[in-house]
C-alpha positions as CSV (number, residue, x, y, z in Angstrom):
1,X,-12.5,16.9,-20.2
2,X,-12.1,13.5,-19.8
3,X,-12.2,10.7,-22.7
4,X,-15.9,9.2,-22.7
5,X,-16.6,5.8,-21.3
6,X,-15.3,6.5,-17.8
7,X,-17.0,8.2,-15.1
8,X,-14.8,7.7,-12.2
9,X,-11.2,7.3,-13.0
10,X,-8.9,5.1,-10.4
11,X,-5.7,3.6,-9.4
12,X,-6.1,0.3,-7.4
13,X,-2.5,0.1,-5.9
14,X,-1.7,-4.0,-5.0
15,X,1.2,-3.6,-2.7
16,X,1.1,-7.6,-2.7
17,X,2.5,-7.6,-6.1
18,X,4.8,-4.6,-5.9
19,X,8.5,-5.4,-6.1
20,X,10.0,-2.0,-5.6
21,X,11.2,-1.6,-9.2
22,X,10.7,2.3,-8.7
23,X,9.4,1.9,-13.0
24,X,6.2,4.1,-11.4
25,X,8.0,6.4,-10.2
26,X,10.3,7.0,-12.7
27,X,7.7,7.0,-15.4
28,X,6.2,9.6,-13.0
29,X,9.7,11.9,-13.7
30,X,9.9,11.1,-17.2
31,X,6.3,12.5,-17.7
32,X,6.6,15.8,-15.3
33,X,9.8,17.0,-15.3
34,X,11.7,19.5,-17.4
35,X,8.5,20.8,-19.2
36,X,5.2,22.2,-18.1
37,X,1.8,20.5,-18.5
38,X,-2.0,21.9,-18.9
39,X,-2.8,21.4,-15.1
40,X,1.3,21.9,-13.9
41,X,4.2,23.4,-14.1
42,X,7.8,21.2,-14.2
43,X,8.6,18.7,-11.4
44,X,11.5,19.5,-9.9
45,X,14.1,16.7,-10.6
46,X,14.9,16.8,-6.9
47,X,12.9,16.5,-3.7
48,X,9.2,15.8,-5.1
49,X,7.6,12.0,-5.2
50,X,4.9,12.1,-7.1
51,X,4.8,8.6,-6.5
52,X,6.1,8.0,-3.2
53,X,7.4,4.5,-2.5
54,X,6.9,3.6,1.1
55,X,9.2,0.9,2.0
56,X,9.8,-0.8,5.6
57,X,11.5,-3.8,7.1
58,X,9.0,-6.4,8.6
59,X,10.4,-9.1,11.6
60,X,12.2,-8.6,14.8
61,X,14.2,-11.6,14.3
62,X,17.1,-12.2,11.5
63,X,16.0,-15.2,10.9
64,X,12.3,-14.3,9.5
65,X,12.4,-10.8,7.7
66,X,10.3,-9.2,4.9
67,X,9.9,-6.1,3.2
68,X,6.6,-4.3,2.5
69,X,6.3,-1.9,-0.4
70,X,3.3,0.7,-0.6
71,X,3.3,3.0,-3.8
72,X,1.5,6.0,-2.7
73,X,0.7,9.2,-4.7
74,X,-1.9,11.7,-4.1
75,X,-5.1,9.9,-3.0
76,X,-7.4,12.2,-4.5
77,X,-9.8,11.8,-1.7
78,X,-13.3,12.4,-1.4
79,X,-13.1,15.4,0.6
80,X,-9.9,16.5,0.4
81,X,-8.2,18.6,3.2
82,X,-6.1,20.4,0.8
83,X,-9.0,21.7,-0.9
84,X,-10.6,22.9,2.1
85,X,-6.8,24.4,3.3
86,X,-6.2,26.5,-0.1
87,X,-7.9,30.2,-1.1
88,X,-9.4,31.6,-4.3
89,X,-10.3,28.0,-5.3
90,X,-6.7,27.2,-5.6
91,X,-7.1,23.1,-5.4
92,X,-10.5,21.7,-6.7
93,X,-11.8,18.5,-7.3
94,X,-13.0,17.6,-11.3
95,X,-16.5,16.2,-11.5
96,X,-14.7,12.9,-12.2
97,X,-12.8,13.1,-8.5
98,X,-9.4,13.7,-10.1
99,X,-8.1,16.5,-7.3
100,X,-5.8,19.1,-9.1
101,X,-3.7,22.2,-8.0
102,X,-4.3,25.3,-9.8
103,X,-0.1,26.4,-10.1
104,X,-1.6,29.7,-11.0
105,X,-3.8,30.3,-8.4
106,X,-2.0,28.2,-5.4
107,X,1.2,30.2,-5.4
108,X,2.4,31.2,-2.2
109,X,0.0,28.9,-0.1
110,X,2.2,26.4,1.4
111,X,-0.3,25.7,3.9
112,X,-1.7,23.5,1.1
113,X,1.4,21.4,1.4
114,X,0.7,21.7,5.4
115,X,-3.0,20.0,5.2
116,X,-2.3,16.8,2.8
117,X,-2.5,13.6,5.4
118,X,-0.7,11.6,3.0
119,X,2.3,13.9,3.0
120,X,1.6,13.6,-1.0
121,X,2.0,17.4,-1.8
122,X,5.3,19.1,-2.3
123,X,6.3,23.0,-2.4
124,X,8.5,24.3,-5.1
125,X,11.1,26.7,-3.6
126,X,11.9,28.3,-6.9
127,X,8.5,28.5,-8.3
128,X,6.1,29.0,-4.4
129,X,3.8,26.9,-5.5
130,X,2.8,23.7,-4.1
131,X,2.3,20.5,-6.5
132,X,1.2,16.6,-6.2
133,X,0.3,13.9,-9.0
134,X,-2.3,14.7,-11.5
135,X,-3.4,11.1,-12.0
136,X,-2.0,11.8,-15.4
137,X,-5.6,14.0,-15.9
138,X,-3.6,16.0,-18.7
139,X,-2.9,12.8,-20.9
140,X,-6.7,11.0,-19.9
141,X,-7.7,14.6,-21.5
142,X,-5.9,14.1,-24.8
143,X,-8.1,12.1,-27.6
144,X,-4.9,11.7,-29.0
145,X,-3.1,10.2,-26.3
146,X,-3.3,5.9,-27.2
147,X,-2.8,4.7,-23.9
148,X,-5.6,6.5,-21.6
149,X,-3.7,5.1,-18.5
150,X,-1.8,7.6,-15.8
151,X,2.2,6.9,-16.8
152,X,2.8,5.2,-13.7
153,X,0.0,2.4,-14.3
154,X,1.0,2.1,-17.8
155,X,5.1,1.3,-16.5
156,X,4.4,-1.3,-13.9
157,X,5.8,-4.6,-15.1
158,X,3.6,-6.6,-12.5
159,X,-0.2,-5.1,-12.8
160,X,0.7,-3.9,-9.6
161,X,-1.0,-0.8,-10.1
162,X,-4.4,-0.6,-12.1
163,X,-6.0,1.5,-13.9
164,X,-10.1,2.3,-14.3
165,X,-13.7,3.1,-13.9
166,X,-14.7,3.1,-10.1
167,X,-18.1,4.0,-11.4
168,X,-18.3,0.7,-13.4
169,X,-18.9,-2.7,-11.3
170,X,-17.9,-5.1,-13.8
171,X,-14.6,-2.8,-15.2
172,X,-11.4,-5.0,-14.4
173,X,-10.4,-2.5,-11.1
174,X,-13.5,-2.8,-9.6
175,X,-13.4,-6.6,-9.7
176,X,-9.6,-6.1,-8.7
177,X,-10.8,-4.3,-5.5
178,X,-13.5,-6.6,-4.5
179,X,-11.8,-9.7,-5.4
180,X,-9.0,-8.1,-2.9
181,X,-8.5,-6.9,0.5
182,X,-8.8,-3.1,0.6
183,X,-6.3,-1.4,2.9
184,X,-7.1,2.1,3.2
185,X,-4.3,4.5,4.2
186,X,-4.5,4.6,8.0
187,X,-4.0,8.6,7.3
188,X,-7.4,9.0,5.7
189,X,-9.2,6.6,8.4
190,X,-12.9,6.3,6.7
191,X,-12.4,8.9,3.9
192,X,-13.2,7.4,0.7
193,X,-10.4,8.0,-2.2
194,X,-9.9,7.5,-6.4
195,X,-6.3,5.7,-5.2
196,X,-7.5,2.4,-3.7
197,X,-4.6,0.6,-1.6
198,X,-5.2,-3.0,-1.5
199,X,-3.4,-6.1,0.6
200,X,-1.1,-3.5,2.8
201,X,0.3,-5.9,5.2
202,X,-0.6,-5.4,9.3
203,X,1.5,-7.7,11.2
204,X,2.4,-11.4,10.8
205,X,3.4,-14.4,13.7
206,X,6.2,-17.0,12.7
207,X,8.2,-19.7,14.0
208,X,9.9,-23.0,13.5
209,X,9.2,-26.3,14.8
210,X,12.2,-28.8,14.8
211,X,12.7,-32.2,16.4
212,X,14.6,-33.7,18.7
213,X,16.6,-30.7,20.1
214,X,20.4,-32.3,19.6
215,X,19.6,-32.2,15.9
216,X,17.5,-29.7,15.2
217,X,16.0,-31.6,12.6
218,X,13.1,-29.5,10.6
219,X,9.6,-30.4,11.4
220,X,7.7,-30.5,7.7
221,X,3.8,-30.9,8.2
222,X,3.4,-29.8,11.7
223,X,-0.3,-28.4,12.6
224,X,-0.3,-24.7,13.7
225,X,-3.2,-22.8,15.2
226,X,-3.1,-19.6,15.7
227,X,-6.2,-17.9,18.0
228,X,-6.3,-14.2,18.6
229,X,-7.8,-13.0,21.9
230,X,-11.0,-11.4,19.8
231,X,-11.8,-15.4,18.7
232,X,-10.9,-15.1,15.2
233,X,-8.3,-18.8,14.0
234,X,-5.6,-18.7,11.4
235,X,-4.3,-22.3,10.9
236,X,-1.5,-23.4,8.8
237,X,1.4,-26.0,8.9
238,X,5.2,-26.1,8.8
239,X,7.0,-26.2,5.4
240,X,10.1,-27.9,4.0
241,X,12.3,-25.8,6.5
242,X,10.4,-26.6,9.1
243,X,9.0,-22.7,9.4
244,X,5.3,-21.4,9.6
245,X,3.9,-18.0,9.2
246,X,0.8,-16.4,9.2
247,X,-0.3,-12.7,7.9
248,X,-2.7,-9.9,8.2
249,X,-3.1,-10.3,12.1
250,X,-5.0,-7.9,13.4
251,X,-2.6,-5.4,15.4
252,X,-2.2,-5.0,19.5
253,X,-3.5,-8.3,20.2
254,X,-2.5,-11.5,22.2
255,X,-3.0,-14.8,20.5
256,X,-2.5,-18.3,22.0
257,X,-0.2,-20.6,18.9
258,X,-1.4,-24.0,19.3
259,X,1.8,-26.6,17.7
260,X,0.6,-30.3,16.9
261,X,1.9,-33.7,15.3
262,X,1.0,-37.0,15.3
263,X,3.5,-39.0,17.7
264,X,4.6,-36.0,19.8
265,X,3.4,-33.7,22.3
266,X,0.9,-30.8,21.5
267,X,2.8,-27.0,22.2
268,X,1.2,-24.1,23.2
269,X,2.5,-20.2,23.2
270,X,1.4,-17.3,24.5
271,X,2.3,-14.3,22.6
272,X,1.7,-11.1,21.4
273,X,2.5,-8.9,18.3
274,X,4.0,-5.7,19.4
275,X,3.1,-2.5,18.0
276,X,2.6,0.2,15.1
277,X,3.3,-0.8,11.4
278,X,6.3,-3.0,13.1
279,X,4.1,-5.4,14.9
280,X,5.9,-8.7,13.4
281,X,6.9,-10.8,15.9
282,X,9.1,-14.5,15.0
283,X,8.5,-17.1,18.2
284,X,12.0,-18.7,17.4
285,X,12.5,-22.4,17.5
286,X,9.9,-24.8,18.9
287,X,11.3,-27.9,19.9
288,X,8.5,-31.1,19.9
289,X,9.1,-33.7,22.0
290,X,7.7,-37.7,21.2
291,X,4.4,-38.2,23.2
C-alpha cells in the first residue's frame, strides 16, 4: 500500500533538461539488481533497461547538429496492452495506476514482453519471466523508506525527471506538466500514462545569413520568419555567428523562411523538413545582398 498523501503517483520526464548522465539508469541497477524485491525478482546486470535512454542525432548538415535525449521506462499506461496480453492475472494495475508484473504468476508468458509498445518489458532467460520498472512501488510502500521518490527521480542531478501526485493540481509535477509542453510517446498515440514525457523535440529549420559573399562576414540581428504551409509563424533573428534556428516544427510540412535586414534585400526559401523523428533540416548559408 502506498504512503498516504498521494493518490496518483507520477514521473514527468523533461527531456529538455536531460543531459544523458545515465545517473537514472544506473540508480535503476543499483536498486534492482543482485537481490529480489516485494513485487520482483533480480535485474539481470545485462540486457534489461529499466530505464531506457533513447538517444539520436538531430541535423542533416555538420555544421548544425544536436542530440536529443528521452528517458523512457515503463509508462504504466492507462490501459495497458501487457495487461490485457498476460493470463491468470499475471500483470495488473494498483489502484494508484502503478502497472506491476506478478514474477510468480507471469512465468513463461513472453508474449507479455511481445505486447509492450514502448518496448519497456524484458524477458529473463534464466528465470522465464518477463520484467519492466516498478516505479520504485516497493520503496513508495515502505513507511520507513525517507525519500518516497522512485530511485531514478531521486539520482537526476537536473530535475530532469519529477516525481508526484497526478491526482493533485497544485502538487509541483502537475504544475511541471502544465507549465510544459507534453509530448506523449508517439507509441501510445492518445493513451493516457503515470510516465508523462514532456518537450520531446519534433523537427527544427536552421540556417546562416552572412554578408557580402567574398567575406562571409556573419549577419547578427537579421529578421527570420518562418511560415509553415498550415499558417502557423515562428520568427526569430540571427545570433552572434550569424546562425538562426527554430524548434518544435510540426513534422512533414513545407514552410516558406522569410530573411530580412534593414539596408539589404528581403530572402525568401522554400523548404521542407524531411521525415520521421529525423526531420531536421539546416538551409546552409544565406548570402544578403545591399538593397
Amino acid at each position: 500500500m502506498l504512503k498516504p498523501g498521494i493518490k496518483k503517483p507520477g514521473i514527468a520526464i523533461n527531456s529538455a533538461r536531460c543531459m544523458a548522465c545515465y545517473a537514472c539508469f544506473m540508480a535503476c541497477k543499483d536498486e534492482h539488481c543482485g537481490w529480489d524485491t516485494a513485487l520482483s525478482k533480480s535485474q539481470p546486470e545485462l540486457g534489461q533497461y529499466w530505464m531506457n535512454i533513447v538517444e539520436w542525432e538531430r541535423g542533416d548538415n555538420s555544421r548544425h547538429i544536436k542530440t536529443a535525449t528521452v528517458p523512457t521506462p515503463c509508462s504504466h499506461c492507462e490501459d495497458p496492452a501487457c495487461m490485457k496480453a498476460a493470463k491468470n492475472g499475471a500483470v495488473y494495475k494498483r489502484p494508484d495506476g502503478i502497472v506491476i508484473v506478478d514474477p510468480e504468476k507471469a512465468k513463461g508468458q513472453k508474449q507479455i514482453v511481445d505486447a509492450c509498445p514502448v518496448g519497456a518489458i524484458y524477458w529473463n532467460e534464466e528465470e522465464q519471466i518477463p520484467q519492466k520498472c516498478t516505479m520504485c512501488a516497493e520503496l513508495l510502500d515502505d513507511p520507513d523508506y525517507p525519500g518516497f521518490e522512485p530511485r531514478c527521480v531521486e539520482a537526476c542531478p537536473n530535475q530532469a525527471l519529477v516525481f508526484g501526485d497526478l491526482a493533485d493540481p497544485d502538487s509541483e509535477i502537475s504544475k511541471l506538466i502544465a507549465a510544459n509542453k507534453v509530448t506523449q510517446l508517439e507509441c501510445l498515440g492518445d493513451m493516457k500514462s503515470s510516465v508523462v514525457h514532456l518537450n520531446i523535440p519534433t523537427a527544427f529549420l536552421a540556417g546562416t545569413v552572412a554578408y557580402p559573399k567574398e567575406l562571409e562576414e556573419v549577419c547578427i540581428g537579421a529578421k527570420v520568419k518562418v511560415t509553415c504551409e498550415c499558417g502557423t509563424v515562428f520568427e526569430t533573428e540571427t545570433n552572434w555567428a550569424g546562425d538562426w534556428e527554430v524548434e518544435d516544427l510540426p513534422r512533414d510540412k513545407k514552410f516558406t523562411v522569410e530573411i530580412t535586414m534593414d539596408g539589404f534585400k528581403p530572402v525568401k526559401i522554400e523548404t521542407a523538413t524531411g521525415t520521421g523523428t529525423h526531420a531536421d533540416h539546416y538551409v546552409g548559408i544565406t548570402y544578403l545582398e545591399q538593397a
